[in-house]
N, C-alpha and C positions, 0 to 999 in steps of 0.2 A: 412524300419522303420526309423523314424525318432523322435530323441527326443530334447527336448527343455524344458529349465526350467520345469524339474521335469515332464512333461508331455509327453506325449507317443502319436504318432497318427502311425497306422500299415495300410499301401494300402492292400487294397482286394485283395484278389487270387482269379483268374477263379475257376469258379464250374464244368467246365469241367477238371483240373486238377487235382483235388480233391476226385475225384469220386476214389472208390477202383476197381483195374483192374480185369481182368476175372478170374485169382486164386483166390481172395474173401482177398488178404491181404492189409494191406494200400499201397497207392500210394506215390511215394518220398514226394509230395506236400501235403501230410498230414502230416507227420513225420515233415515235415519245419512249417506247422501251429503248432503242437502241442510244436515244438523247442522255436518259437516267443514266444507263450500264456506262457511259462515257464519263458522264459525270461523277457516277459513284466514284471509279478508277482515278480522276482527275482530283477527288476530294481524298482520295485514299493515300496518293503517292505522296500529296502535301502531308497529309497527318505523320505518314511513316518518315519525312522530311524532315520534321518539328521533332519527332520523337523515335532515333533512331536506337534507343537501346530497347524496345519493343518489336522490334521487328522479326528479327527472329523468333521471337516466341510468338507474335499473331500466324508469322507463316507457319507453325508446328503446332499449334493449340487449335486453333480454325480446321485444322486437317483430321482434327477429331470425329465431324461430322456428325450422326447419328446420337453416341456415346454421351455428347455433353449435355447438361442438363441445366435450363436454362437461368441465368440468373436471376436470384431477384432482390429489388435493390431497395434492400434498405436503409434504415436511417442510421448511418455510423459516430456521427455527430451534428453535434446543436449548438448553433451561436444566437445568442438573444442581443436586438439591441432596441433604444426606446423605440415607440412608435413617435417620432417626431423630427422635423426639417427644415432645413433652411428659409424656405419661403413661406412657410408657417409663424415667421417673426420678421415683418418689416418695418416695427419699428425699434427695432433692437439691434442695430448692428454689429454690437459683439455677438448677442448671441447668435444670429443669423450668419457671423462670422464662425464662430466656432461648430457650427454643426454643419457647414458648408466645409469645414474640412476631415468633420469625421466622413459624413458621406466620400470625400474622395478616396480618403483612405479604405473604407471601405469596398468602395469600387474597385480598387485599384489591387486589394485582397481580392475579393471575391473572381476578379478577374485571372490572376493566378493560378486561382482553386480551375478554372474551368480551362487554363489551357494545362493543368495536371489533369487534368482529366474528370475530376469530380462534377456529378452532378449535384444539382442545386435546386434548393424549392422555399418559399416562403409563404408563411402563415401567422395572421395578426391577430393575435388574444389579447385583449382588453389593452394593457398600454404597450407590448412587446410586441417585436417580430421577432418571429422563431425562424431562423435560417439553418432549415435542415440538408444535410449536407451524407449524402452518397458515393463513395470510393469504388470505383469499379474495381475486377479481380485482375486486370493487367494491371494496375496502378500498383497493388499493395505485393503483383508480384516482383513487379521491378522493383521497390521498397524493400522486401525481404530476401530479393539477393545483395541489396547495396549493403544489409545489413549482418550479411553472412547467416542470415538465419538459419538452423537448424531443421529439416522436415522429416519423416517417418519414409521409410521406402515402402510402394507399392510390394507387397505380398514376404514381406518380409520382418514373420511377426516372432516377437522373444517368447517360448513356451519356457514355462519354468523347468529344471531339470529334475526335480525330486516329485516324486510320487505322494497326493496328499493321503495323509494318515487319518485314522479318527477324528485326532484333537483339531487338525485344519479343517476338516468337514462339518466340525460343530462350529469353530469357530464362524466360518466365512457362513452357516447358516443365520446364525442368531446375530454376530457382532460385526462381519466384513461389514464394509460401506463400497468398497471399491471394486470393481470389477473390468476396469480400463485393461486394454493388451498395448504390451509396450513392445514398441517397434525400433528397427535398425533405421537409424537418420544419418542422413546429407546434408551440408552444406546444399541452400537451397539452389538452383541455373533454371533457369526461363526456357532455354532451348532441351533441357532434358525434365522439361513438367511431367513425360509418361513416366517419369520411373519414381513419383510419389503419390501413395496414398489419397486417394480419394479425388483425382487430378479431375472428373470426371462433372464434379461436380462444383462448381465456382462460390456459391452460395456459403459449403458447410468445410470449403478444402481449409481455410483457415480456422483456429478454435476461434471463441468469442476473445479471450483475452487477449491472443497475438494479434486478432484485426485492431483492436482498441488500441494496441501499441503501435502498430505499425502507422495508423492514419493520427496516433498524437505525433508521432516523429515529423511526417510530413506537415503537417501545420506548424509543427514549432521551429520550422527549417526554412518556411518560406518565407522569403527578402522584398518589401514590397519597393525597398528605395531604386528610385530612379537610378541610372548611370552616374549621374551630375551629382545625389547626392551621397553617392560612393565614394565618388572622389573626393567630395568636398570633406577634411577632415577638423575644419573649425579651428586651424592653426598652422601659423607661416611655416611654423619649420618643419624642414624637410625629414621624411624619415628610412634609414639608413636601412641597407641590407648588407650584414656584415657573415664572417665563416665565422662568428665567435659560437660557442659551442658551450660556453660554461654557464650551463644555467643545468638546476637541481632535476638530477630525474627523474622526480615526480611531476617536476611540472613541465618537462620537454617532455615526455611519454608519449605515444601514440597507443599503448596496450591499453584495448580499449574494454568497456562493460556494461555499458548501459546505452540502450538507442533511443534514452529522452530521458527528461527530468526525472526526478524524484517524486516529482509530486505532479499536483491537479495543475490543470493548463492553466486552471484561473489563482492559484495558490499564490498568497499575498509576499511569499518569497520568492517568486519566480516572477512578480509583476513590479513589485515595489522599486526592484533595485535594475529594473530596464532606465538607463539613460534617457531622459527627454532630449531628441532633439534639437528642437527647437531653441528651447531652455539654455542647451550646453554651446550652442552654435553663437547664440546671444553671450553668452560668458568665456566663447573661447577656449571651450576644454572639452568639448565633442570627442569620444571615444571614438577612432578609426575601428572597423570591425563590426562593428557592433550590429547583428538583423534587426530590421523591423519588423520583425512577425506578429503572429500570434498573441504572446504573452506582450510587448509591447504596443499589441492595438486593444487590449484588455485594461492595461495600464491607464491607455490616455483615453478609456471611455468610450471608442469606437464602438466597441461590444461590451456590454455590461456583463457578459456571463458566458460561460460554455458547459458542454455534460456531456456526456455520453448516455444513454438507453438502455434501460436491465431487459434482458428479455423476456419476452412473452409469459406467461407461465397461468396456469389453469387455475390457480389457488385463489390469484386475488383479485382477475382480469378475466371478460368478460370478450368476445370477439369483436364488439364494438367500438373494444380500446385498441386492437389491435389494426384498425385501421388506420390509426397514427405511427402508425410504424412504418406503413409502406408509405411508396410514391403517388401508389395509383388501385385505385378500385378493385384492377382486375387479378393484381397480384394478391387482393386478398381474398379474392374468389379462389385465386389457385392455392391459396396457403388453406382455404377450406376443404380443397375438395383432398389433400394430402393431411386428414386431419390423424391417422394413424402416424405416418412422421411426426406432425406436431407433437402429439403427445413424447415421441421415444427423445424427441430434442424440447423438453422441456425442463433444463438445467435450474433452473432456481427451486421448482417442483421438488426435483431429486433432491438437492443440499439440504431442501426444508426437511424432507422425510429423513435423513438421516445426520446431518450435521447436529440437529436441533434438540437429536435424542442423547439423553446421559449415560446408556448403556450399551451405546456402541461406539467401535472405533472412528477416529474422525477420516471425511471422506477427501483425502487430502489430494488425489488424482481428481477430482472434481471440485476441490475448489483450487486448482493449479489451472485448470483450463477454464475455470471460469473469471479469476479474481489475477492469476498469474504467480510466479514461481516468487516472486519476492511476498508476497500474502503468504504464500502456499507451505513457504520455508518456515515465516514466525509460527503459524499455527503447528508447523512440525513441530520445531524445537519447543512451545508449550506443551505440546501432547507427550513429548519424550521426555519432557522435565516432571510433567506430575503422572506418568506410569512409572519411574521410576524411583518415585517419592513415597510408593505405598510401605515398602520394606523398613526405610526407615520411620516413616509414621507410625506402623505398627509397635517400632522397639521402641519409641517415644512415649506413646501409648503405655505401653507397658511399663514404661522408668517411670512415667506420671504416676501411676498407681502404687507403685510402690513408695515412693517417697510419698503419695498420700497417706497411707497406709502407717508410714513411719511417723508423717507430722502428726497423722489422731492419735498414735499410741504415746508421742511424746507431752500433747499438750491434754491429754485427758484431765491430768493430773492438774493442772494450771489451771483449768476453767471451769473449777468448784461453782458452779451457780449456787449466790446466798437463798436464803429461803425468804429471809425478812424483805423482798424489795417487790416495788410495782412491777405489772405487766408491763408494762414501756419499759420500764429498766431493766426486766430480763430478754425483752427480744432486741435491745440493743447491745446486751450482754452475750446474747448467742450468734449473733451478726457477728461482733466484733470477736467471737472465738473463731467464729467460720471462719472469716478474713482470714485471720493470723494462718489459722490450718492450712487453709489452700494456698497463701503465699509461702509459706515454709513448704509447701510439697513437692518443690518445683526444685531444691536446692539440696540434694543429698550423696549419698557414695556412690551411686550409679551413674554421678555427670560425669565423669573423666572418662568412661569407655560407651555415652554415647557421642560425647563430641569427637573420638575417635573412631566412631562409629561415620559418622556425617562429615568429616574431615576426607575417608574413603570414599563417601558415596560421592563428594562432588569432583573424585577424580573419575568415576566409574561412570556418573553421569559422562561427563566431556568426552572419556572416550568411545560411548555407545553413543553420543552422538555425532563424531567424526564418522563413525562409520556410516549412520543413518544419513546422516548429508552425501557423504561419497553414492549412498546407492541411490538414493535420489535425485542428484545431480546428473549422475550414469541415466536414470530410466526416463529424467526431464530433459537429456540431451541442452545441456545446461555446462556441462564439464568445461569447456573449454571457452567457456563466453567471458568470464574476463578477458579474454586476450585481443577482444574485437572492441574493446572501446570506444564512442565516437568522442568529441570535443561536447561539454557541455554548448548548449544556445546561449548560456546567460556569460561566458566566458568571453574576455574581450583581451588582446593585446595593446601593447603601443611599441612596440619593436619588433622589424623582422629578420630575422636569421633563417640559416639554415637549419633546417631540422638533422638532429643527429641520426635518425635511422632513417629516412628517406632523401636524406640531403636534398629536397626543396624545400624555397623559400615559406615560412610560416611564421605567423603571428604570433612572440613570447610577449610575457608581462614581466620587467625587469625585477630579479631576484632581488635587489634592496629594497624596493619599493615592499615585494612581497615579506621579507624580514620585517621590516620594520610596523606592519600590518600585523604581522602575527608577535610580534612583540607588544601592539598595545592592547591586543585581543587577552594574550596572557594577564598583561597588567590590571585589566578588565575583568579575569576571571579572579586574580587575587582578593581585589578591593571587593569583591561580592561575596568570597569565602568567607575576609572579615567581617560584612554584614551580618553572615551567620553566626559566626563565635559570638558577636557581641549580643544577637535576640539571644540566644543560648543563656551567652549570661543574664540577661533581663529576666529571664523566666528563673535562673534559679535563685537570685535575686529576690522575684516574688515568693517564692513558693519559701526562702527562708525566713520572710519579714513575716509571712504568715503563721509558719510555725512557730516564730519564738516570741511573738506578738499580741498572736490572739487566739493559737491553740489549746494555752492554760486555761482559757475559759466556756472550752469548747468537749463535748464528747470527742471519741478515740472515732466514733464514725463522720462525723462532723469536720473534724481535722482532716483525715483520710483525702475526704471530698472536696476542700476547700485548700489543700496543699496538695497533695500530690495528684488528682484527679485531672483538676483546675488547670495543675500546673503543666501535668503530661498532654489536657487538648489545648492548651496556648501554645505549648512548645508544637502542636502535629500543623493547628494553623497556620503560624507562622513558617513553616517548612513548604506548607502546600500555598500559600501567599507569595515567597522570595523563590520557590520554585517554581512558580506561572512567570514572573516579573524577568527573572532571568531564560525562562524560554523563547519572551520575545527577544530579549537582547542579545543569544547565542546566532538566534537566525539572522537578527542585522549584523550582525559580526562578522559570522562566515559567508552572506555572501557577499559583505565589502571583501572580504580576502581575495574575492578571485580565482578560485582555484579551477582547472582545466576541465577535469573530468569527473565524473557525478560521483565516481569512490574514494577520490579524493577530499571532495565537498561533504559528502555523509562522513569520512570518517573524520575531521576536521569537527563537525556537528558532534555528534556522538560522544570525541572527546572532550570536547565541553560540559557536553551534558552531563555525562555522567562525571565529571572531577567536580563539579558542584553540585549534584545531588550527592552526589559521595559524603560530602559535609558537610550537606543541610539537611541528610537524613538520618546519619550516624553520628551525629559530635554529640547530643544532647545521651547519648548511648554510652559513646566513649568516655564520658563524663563520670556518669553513675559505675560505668566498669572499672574505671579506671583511678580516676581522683575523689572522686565524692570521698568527706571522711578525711581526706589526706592536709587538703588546704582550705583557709579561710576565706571568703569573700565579704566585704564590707563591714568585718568585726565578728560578722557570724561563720560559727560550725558547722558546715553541712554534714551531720550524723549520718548513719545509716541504719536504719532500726531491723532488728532482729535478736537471736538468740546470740549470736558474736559480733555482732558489729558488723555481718557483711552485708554486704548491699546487692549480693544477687537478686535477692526478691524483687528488687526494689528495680531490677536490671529486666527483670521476666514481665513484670508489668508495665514497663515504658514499651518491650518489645511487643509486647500483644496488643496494646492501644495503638500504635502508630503501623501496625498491621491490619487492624483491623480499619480504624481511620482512613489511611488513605485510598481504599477504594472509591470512598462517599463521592469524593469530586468529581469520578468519571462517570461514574452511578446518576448526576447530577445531570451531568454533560450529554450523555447516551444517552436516557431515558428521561428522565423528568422533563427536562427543557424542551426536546422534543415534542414530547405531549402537550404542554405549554404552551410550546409555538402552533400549533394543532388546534390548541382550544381555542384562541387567539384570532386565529385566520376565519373563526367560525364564529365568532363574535357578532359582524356583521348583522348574521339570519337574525337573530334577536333582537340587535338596538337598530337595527334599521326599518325593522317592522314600527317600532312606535316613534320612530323619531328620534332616539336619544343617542344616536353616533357621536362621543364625545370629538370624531377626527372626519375626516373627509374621505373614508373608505366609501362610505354611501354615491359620494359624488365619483367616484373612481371608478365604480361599477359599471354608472350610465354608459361608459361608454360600448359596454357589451351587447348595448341596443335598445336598452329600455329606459326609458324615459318617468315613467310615472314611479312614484315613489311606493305604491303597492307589489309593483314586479320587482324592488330592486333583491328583494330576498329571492327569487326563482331566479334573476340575473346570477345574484354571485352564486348558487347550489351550477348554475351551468357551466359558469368559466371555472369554477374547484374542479368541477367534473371532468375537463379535459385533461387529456392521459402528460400532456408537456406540460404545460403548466404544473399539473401536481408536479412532477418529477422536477421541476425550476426551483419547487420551493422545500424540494427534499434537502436537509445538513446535508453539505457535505465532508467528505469525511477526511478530510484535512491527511494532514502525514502521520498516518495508521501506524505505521511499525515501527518509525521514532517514538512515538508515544507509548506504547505496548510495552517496546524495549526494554527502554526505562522504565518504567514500571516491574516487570515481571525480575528484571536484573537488580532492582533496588530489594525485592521480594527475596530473591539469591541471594543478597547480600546478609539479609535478616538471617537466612536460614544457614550459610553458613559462617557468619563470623561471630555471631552468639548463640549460636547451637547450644552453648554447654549451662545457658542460663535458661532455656524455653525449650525444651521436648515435646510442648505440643504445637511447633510453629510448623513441624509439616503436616500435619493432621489440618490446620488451618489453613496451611498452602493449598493442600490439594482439594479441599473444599472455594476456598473463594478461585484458584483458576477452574474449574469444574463450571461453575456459575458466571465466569467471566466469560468463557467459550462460546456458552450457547446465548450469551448476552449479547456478543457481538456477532455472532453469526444470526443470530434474528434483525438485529438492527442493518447489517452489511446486506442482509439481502430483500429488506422490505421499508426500513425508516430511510435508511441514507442513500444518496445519490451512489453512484453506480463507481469505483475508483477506475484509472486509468493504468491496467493493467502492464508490470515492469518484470523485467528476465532478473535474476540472481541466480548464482552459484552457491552463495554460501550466507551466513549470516556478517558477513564481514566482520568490523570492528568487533562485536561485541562479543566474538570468541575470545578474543585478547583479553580483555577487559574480566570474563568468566575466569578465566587464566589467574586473572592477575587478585582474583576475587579470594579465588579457591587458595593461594598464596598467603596471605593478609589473614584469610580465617583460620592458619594452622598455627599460626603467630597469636591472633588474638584469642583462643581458644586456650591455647597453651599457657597464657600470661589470666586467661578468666579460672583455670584450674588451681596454679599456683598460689595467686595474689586475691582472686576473690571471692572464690567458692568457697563453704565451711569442712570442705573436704581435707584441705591444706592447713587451714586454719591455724593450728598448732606450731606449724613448721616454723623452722627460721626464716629468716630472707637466703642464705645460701643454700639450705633445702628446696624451699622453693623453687631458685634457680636450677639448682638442680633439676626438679621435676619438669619445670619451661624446656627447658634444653633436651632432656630424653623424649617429650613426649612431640619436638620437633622433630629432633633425627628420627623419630620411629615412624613419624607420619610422613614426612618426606621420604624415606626410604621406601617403605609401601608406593606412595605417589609412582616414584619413579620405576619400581619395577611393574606396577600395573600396565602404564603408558609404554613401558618397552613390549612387555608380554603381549600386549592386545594391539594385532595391526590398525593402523586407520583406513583404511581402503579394506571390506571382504573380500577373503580369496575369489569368492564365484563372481565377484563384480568387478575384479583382474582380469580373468578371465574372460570375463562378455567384453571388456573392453576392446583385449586385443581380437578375440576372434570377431568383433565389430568392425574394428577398423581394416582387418582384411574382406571383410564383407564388402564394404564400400569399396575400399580400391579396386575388387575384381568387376562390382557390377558397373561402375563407372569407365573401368576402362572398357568390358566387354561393349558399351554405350556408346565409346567413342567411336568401333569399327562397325557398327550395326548398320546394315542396310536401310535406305530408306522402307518405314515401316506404314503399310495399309494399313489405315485403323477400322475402315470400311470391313475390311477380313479380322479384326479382332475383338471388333465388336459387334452383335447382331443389330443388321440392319433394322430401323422401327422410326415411327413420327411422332410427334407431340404435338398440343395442342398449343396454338399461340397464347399466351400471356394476353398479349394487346388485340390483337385480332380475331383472335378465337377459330385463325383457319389452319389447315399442314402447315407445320414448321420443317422446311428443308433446310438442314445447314450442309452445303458441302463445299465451302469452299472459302475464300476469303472474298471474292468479287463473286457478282451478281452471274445467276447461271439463267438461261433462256431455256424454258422445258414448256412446248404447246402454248407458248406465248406470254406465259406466266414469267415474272422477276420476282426471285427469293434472293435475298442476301442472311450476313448469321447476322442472328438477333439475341446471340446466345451469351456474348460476350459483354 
């Protein structure tokens, strides 16, 4: 007998044992079956005891009998901690002390994990224990009802209503990627599992991304403190439960959106700012509240690390590696003899073959169930932002030529090449004509109607992508998930009140305290803004000591390079320096604030971020648009060199260098380093052959088994070689879509708030996100570790902020027409004003009757709504009066082969059934 996470599997007894003997009384091996079947029942009533929000659904799922198909358990997570112990140091009493208390803690976790039900395995690779860790399918059901999750209904699939035409039929031959059927969903119930989608099968009824979330929610939930030190809150006074109600509601909310962090379990913002303790118990300001889960046994070194598993995939994995995925031997005998399934669920396979290619569409229902709806959404909204970038590219394209066009015909005449000079001085003479041409190309009568060109596109964008979210959210069954918010893990109170929508007792964090937090946060983001004005100034500073210092004795190409060049990558570095600098300190920031719930806390983040990239990526812009030319700094003139004085040129090449620029650092981060770290790890094979290990990698290997200094190169090619360990030592991939965001949104801002200086910034856009796409879909699905897949509805904050974008560049466009294009030039200042103000109201006008004209919601995905939502109510209710149902009659009776034992698998029941002396219990669950 064998049991595990609450479940019971008993080996057959011979039927020749069984038999009663020639006096006609039972046989010993009857009396031991009949011992088991008691026991089993004895060990069952306890389990359904412990664990009564299961029960109904074991008695309804088990009744499946034949139909279900057996699970198999693989590895859903991975906790690493050293190989090392307490009694491993007896002469070191701290340290013997301190690892004598990780081990408890870790016991004391691990211990949790297994009365949830999880099973448990471990395996020692070189200096780590890999504790792999197995979620059974009642575990993450009960998880995805606590969580209101959303599930697909059994035979109730959405056919499209329109009939495809030619152009769909080419399309989806050559360019679709996707070809998923979207289904009518439920709110997920345990006792009604027949009425979803694939209920049959335990293994695949969850996608990969929802199992990944569901089993992070449970580990970052579990509370390993005692009773005693619950109560214990590390201070005399007492604390009040009072009806007061006046706290902000944002931060009394229960509307809830997220069922775990934002990030990696092990994510340095979700570990850092977990209270010690110990520590706070010692100083008497121990946060009441506070779990000690997961992310707090990460914190204090319990486990040095955790991951999740990419799956299998035929591309770069071999079946040998695939044995690290299972529990046991035989489930990967049976994942061989299903090798036709393998291949049809080999999802990383799929994404490679079409994610990866640049001339089809991206596969965004496959990477939703792989990576999950909040991935699924940024790479939407990239994909929607550069298809709908080509139109104006194109007239960009076209302005550029023509103001080419205009600058050769204007300067022909200018750049008389003499006859009398050397060949150096005429190829610096034709350089310095080209220069001039191509910067004057950029600044002619065709800017005023494409920045009103680009002014429209980025209302046209926002509103084809309201609607592209709506129908995606609709088909992700995603619509309504903000509203189920849980309470962030990392959120802690110190007063209890009443909650205003459940009026029971709940933990707030007192709203001054909260003010006054967000007041020195703000003050924090000030004195960082001035950092930036003042590099700002530094650089223009240099770039004017140069010009008027030591340009007179320099060529016109020389100067070029030595001022404005110089000047524009000091100004991109220090942007990309004071913006790493303040990304760590946003994230210490926000999460000293506190804030409840995880959309609260991103968008809290978010707006940080972007009000200082805001001004550490545009001021040195607003500068050249705006003032350069106007005022003096330290004695000197900042000119603006051209045919009038204006400084657009001067505006199109700051714009294009810190476009082009700031990809490098991720370019750096993603890829090079990477490889780096790669080559690095492989080091060893070479300097340990001759001896010349400048470190003690050599000594670290011994302990994989080999001892002589000739094997220790075959030692470390063996521990590289295991499929956990590689993956331990995959980057991981930090907070993907913070980062992305900002980036792609700072790109937005390029394109639209100096459109009317650079018409070739989306030609450039849509080339560097084209190349970022398949850069990170190569690296997400083969360099970096695996993310921990999270639900969204929308892209939150950063519509606003797109909003508030699109606003700011009808202003600055207007005021680059008037005041600094050579277009105006002529005009007065109350001309010009003039021109600022008409070509507002004409673009805000348009703005607004666009966004009137064009619904945000499609009519046909109004429609699927409501006739969804009656779908569900009737099949639901018809569910509640439904007779108890034989599944024996709804499914063709048939047997399987054991996983474990390799004999008939009879499931019919929930307790052990006696057939010719034989005991089967389910083994299936």
């Amino acid at each position: 007998m064998k049991k595990a996470s609450g479940q019971v599997t008993l080996s057959s007894v011979s039927a020749d044992n069984s038999q009663d003997d020639s006096d006609g009384e039972p046989s010993l091996s009857s009396f031991t079956a009949i011992a088991s079947t008691v026991k089993f029942r004895n060990l069952r009533k306890r389990h359904l005891k412990r664990n009564p929000q299961v029960k109904a659904f074991e008695r309804r799922y088990t009744e499946l009998g034949p139909a279900l198909i057996p699970e198999q358990k693989r590895i859903d997570y991975v906790l690493v901690h050293k190989n090392k112990y307490s009694n491993e140091y007896p002469n070191d009493p701290s340290k013997s002390m301190e690892l004598q208390k990780k081990e408890e803690k870790r016991e004391r976790f691990e211990s949790s994990l297994k009365k949830e039900g999880f099973d448990i395995q471990k395996e020692i690779i070189g200096e780590n224990v890999f504790v792999k860790l197995h979620c059974p399918f009642k575990r993450l059901c009960a998880e995805a009802e606590m969580v209101k999750l959303e599930m697909p209904l059994h035979g109730c699939a959405n056919y499209p209503d329109e009939q495809p035409n030619c152009l769909n039929r080419f399309l989806e031959k050559y360019f679709e990627t996707d070809n998923e059927m979207d289904y009518v969903s439920a709110p997920f119930m345990m006792d009604r599992i027949n009425l979803y989608e694939g209920y049959e099968d335990p293994t695949h009824f969850f996608r990969p991304a929802i199992r990944s979330m569901l089993v992070d929610h449970i580990l970052i939930n579990i509370d390993i403190r005692t009773k005693e030190e619950k109560k214990d809150r590390g201070t005399s006074k007492k604390i009040k439960v009072d009806d007061e109600s006046r706290i902000c509601g944002c931060l009394g909310s229960k509307s809830n959106n997220d069922d775990s962090s934002n990030s990696k379990i092990n994510d340095p913002r979700r570990i850092k700012t977990v209270i010690d303790k110990e520590q706070a118990a010692d100083e008497k300001i121990y946060i009441p509240g506070k779990i000690h889960s997961l992310p707090y046994l990460l914190m204090k070194g319990v486990y040095t690390d955790s991951f999740i598993l990419h799956e299998e995939s035929e591309c770069k994995e071999d079946q040998s590696i695939l044995k690290d995925k299972y529990f046991s031997e035989a489930e990967v005998n049976l994942e061989e003899n299903k090798s036709k399934e393998t291949l049809e669920r080999d999802p990383r396979k799929s994404l490679n073959d079409t994610w990866t290619v640049f001339y089809k569409f991206q596969p965004l229902w496959k990477i939703r169930n792989y990576f999950g709806e909040m991935i699924a959404l940024y790479f939407a909204w990239v994909g929607e932002m550069t298809n709908s970038l080509w139109i104006p590219m194109l007239v960009g394209f076209g302005i550029f030529l023509y103001g080419l066009k205009v600058s050769v015909d204007a300067n022909e005449s200018k750049f008389d090449i003499p006859t009398n000079i050397s060949d150096t001085e005429r190829i610096k003479f034709e350089v310095q004509a080209l220069l001039a041409t191509f910067r004057s190309s950029f600044d002619n009568d065709a800017t005023p109607y494409f920045a009103l060109i680009i002014c429209v596109w980025g209302t046209l964008f926002l509103e084809r992508w309201k609607r592209k979210n709506a129908t995606l959210a609709y088909e992700w069954d995603v619509d309504n998930f903000e509203h189920n918010e849980p309470d962030r893990p990392q959120f802690y109170g110190l007063k209890v009140k009443k909650d205003p929508v459940t009026q029971e007792p709940n933990w707030f964090y007192p709203f001054k305290k909260q003010m006054l937090k967000f007041a020195i946060s703000i003050s924090t983001l000030l004195f960082m803004m001035s950092v930036v004005l003042i590099s700002v100034v530094a650089v223009i500073t240099y770039r004017l000591f140069i010009t008027f210092e030591y340009c007179s004795s320099m060529s016109a190409i020389e100067c070029l390079i030595t001022s404005s060049l110089i000047s524009a990558i000091l100004n991109a570095v220090s942007i990309l320096i004071l913006g790493k600098l303040y990304e760590i300190l946003a994230f210490k920031l926000t999460e000293w604030e506190n804030h409840r719930t995880q959309t609260q806390y991103d968008d809290a983040l978010v707006t940080k971020m972007f009000a200082f990239q805001f001004v550490n990526s545009y001021a040195s812009c607003f500068y050249i648009a705006f003032f350069r030319g106007r005022f003096s700094v330290f004695g000197y003139t900042d000119e603006c060199v051209g045919d009038r004085g204006t400084c657009m040129s001067q505006l199109s090449f700051q714009v294009l260098i810190l476009m082009i620029i700031r990809p490098f650092p991720r370019i750096l981060k993603d890829l090079i380093i990477p490889l780096l770290r790669k080559l690095l790890r492989s080091r060893p094979n070479w300097c340990c052959r001759i001896n010349a290990c400048p470190c003690d990698c050599c000594n670290k290997i011994n302990i994989v088994g080999t001892e002589d200094a000739k094997d220790i190169f075959e030692a470390n090619k063996k521990l590289l070689s295991n499929f956990l360990e590689r993956e331990r030592l995959k980057s991981p991939l930090g907070d993907f879509t913070l980062n992305e965001y900002t980036e792609k949104v700072i790109q937005y801002g390029f394109l639209m708030l100096f459109a009317a200086s650079f018409p070739l910034a989306p030609l450039l856009a849509i080339l560097l996100n084209l190349i970022d796409i398949r850069i990170d879909a190569k690296r997400m699905l083969w360099s970096n570790r695996r993310p921990i897949a999270y639900i969204r509805q929308d892209i939150g904050k950063w519509f606003g902020i797109l909003n508030l974008v699109n606003t700011i560049g009808v202003i600055t466009n207007g005021f680059l027409i008037g005041f600094t294009s050579s277009w105006a030039y002529s005009f007065d200042t109350a001309t010009k004003l003039t021109i600022v103000l008409g070509f507002e109201h004409i673009v805000f006008a348009l703005k607004f009757l666009i966004a009137y004209l064009i619904p945000d919601v499609p009519r046909d995905v109004r429609l699927s709504i409501r006739r969804e939502k009656y779908q569900v109510a009737k099949i639901l209710e018809d569910a509640k009066y439904e007779e108890a149902i034989n599944y024996n009659e709804l499914v063709p009776q048939h047997k399987k082969k054991s996983a474990r034992t390799g004999g008939d698998l009879s499931i019919s029941g929930v307790e052990p059934q006696m057939k010719n002396g034989d005991i089967t219990a389910d083994s299936s669950v």
